[in-house]
C-alpha positions in Angstrom: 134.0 28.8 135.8 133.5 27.4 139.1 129.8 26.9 140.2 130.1 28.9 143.1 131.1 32.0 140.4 127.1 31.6 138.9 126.0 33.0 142.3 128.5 35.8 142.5 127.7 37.1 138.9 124.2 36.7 139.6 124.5 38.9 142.4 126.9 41.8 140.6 124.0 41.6 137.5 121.1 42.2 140.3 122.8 44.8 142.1 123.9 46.7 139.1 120.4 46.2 137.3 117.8 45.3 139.2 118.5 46.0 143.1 116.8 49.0 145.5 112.9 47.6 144.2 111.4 47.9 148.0 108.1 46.3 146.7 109.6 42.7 145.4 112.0 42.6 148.3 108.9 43.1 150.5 107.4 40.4 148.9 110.2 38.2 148.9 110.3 38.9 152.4 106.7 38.2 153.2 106.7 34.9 151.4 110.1 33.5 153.3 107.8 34.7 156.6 104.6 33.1 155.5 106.3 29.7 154.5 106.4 29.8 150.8 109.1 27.7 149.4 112.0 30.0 147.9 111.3 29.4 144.3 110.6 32.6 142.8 112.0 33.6 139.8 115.6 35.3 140.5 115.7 39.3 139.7 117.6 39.4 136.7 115.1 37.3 135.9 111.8 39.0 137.0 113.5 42.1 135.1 113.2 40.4 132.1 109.9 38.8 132.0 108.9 43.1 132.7 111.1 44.0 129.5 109.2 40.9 127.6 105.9 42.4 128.5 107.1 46.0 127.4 109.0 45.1 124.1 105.6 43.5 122.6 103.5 46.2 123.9 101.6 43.4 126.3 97.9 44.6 127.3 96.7 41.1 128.4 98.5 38.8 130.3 98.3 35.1 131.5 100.3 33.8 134.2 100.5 30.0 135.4 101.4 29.8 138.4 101.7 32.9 140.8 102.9 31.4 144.1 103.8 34.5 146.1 103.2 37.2 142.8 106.9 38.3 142.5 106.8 37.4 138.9 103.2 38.6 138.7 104.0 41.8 139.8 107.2 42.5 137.6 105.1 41.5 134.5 102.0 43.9 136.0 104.2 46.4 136.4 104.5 46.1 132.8 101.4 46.7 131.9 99.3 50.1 130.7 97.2 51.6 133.2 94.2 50.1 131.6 96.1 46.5 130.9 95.0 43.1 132.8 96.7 40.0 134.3 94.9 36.9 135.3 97.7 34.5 137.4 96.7 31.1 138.6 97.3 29.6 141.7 96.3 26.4 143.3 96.6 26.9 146.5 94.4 29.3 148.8 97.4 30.4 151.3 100.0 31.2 148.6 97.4 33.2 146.8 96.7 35.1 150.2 100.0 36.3 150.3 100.1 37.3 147.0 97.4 39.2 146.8 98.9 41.2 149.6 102.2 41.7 147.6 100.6 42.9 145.0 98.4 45.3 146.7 101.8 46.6 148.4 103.0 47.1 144.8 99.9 49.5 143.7 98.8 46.8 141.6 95.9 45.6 142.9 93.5 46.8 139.8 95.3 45.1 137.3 96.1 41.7 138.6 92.8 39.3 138.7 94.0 36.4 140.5 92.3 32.9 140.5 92.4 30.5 142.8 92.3 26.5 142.1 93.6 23.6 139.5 95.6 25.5 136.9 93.5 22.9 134.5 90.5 23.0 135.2 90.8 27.3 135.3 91.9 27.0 131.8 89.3 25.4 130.7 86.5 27.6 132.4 88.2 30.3 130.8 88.3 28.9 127.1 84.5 28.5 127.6 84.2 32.0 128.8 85.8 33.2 125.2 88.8 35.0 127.5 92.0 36.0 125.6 93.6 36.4 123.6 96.6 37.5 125.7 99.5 38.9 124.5 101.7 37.3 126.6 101.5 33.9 128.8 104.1 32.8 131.6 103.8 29.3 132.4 105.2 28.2 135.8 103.6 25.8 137.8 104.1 21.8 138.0 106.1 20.8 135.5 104.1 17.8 134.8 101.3 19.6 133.0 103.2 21.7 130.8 102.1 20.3 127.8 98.2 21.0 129.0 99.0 24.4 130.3 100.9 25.2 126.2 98.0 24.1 124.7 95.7 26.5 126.5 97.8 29.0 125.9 97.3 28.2 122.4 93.9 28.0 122.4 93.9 31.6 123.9 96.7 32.9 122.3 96.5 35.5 118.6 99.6 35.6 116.2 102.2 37.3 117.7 101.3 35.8 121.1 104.3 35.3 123.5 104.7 32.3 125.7 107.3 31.7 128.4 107.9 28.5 129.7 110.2 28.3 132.8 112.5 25.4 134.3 112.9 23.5 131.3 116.1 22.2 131.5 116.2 20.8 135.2 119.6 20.4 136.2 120.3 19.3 132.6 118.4 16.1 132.9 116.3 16.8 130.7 118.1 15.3 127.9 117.7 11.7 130.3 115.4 10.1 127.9 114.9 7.7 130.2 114.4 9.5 132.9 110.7 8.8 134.7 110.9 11.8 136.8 107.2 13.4 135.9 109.1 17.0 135.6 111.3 15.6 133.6 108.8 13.4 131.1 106.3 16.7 131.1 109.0 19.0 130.0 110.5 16.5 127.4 106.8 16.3 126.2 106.5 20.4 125.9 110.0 20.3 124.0 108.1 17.8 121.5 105.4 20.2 120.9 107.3 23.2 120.3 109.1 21.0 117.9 106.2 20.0 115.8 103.6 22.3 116.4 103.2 24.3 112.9 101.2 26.9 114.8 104.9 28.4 116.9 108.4 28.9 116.3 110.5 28.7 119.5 114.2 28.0 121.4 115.1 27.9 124.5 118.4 28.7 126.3 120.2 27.5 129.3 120.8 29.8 132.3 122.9 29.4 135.3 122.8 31.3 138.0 121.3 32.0 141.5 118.6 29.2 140.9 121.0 26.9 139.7 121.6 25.6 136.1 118.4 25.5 134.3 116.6 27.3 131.5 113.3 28.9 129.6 111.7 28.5 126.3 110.2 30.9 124.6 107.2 31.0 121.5 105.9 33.2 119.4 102.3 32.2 117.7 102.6 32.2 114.1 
């Protein structure tokens, strides 16, 4: 299959199964008109990081990494009326927009959105005692992925899902010698769902509107 074909079965897959949603192509919208890179998860996609949430029954949610909230609000959307998500984001504008988004949505009471270094978040919150979530979705600099799986760790229970996006990267993530720091801090989180006792995980390729890259998933133990 020709690479051009990814984008045309991309687009049949979203407009049989997840088109006509006038709240993400708002915010989709919104963030191409407020200058927010075009990095958003893809539909298909968003669609099932929402069926995730709602196969595990998720009531508390962590997201890393919110940029404009289109992947914040199809995991919200998941989410009893009494559930929570907390998304960070580091920076102040691409929060602003966000929050917008996702008061567009109707999901305003149920997303808690924080604003700074995904790090040192995490950490305030581990002192706080917050979690456990039943779901995490990691998806910020790649970089820091190992930091970011071990606070979802710390705050996770058994059962606890967590979704790590872009991990294969064009495939060169298999470049051992690559010293791309996306690269290195993705090899390093495929090392620690490797050897980590505590989770049993995969990952799988995907190809499509974003390209040919991939997620892993983990369940706690």
């Amino acid at each position: 299959m020709a690479e051009r074909d990814w984008y045309g079965v991309d687009d049949y897959i979203s407009r049989k199964l997840a088109s006509g949603d006038e709240a993400l192509d708002a915010a989709l919208a919104a963030n191409a008109a407020a200058g927010l890179p075009a990095i958003d998860v893809s539909a298909p996609q968003g669609k099932l990081l929402g069926l995730y949430a709602r196969m595990i029954g998720a009531r508390h949610i962590l997201e890393i990494g919110t940029l404009g909230g289109y992947s914040t609000i199809c995991l919200a959307r998941a989410l009893p009326a009494d559930g929570r998500l907390v998304t960070l984001e580091i920076d102040p504008h691409h929060a602003e927009v966000a929050r917008s988004n996702i008061a567009h949505a109707g999901l305003a009471d149920r997303v808690d959105i924080r604003v700074g270094p995904a790090r040192r978040t995490l950490d305030a919150m581990r002192v706080a005692g917050e979690g456990p979530f039943d779901l995490v979705f990691i998806d910020a600099d790649k970089p820091s992925n190992p930091d970011y799986f071990a606070a979802a760790l710390a705050m996770a229970r058994s059962g606890t899902v967590i979704i790590c996006d872009n991990v294969v990267r064009d495939g060169r993530v298999i470049d051992a010698q690559s010293t791309e720091p996306a690269i290195v801090g993705t090899r390093a989180l495929f090392d620690i769902l490797a050897s980590d006792a505590r989770v049993d995980a995969t990952a799988i390729q995907t190809v499509g509107s974003k390209g040919w890259d991939g997620f892993a998933i983990a369940i706690v133990k």
